[in-house]
N, C-alpha and C positions, 0 to 999 in steps of 0.2 A: 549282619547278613549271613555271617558263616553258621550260626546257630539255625537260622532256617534251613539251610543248604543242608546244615548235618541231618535235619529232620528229615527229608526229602530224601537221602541217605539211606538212613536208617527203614522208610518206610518199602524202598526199593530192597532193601535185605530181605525183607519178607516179601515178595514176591521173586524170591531167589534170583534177583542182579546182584551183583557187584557194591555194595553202599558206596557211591560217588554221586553228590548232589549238586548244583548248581542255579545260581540266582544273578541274573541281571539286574542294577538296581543304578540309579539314580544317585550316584556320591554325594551331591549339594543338596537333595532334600529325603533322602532316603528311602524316594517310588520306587517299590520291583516295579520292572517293566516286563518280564516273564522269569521263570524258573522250569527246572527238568534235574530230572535224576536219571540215571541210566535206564538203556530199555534196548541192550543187547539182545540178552536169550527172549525179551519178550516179541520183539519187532524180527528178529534173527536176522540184525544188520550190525555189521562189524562195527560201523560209522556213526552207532545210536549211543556216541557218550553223553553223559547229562551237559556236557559243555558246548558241544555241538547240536543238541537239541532245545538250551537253551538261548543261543544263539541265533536260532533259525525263527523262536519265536519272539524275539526282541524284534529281529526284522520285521516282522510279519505285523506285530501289535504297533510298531512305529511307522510301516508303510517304506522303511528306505534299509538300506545293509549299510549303511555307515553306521556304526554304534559310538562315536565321538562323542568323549564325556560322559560313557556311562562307565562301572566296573563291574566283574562280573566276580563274586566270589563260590570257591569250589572245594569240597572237602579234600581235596588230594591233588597232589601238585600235577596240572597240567601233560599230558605225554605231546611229541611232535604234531600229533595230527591237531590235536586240539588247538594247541600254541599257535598251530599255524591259521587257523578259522579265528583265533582271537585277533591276532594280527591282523588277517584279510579283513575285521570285520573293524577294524581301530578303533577297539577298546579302549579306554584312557591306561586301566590298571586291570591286575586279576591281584586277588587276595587268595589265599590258599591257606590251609592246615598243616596237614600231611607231608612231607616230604615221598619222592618215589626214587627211590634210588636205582630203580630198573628199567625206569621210561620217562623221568620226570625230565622237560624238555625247557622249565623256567627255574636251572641252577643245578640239577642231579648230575644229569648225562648232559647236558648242554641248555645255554641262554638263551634258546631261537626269540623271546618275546623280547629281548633288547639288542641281536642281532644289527649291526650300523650298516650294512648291506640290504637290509631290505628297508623297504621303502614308508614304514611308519613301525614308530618302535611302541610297547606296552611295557608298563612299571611293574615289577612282579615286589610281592609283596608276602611274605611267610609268616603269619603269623605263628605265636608261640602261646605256649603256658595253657592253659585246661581246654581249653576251645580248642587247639589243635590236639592235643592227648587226644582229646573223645574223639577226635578226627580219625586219628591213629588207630585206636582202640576199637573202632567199630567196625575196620580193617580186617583188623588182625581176626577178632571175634568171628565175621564171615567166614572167614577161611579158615580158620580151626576148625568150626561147623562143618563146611565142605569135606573137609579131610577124615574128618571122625563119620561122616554119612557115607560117604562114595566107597564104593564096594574095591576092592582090590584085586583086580584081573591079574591071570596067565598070560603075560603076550605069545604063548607059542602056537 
């Protein structure tokens, strides 16, 4: 599933988000039940992560916001907000690429998905070796892009 995710990534690159994809799916027989990629700059909502708008459509397509038993995998590790809708939304697992070392909210900066204070935990799961690379990779490539295009202002 992380291979779709990355596509869904990657094709959000080109419409200048952020490459961060995600896939709700079905662990025991391997149904997506929705997917989403980012849609910040497009929707211009801070709250439009691909995990959070995956998420909203799982509900939607399933008719209930319990998501019990499904997992949801995403090219880049999780930030709080998201961690916390995966949580709210009880997830079995979240599968991930990427590491984030500056917001990543399932092992970077903090555990919140297996948190024993809150009231249902989620398995965080990082995957490694070429599927995460391309995770990583597709990152990094964004933001080069950005940096080599965006013009360089005076602040004065």
């Amino acid at each position: 599933m992380l291979t779709r995710a990355l596509a869904l990534a990657q094709h959000a690159a080109t419409l200048g988000e952020v490459p961060i994809g995600a896939v709700i799916y079905d662990p025991a027989t391997g149904q997506v039940i929705a997917e989403a990629a980012n849609r910040r700059e497009l929707d211009a909502d801070p709250t439009a992560h691909a995990e959070v708008l995956a998420i909203r459509a799982a509900g939607r397509a399933l008719g209930d916001w319990r998501l019990e038993h499904l997992a949801i995998a995403i090219t880049l590790e999780p930030c709080a907000m998201c961690a916390g809708a995966i949580v709210s939304s009880r997830l079995a697992r979240v599968v991930f690429g990427a590491m984030d070392p500056k917001a990543g909210a399932c092992g970077s900066l903090m555990r919140l998905t297996e948190d024993p204070r809150l009231n249902h935990r989620v398995t965080p799961i990082r995957l490694d070796g070429p599927i995460a690379e391309a995770c990583g990779e597709a990152l990094k490539a964004f933001f080069a892009q950005k940096r080599r295009t965006t013009p360089i202002t005076n602040p004065s």
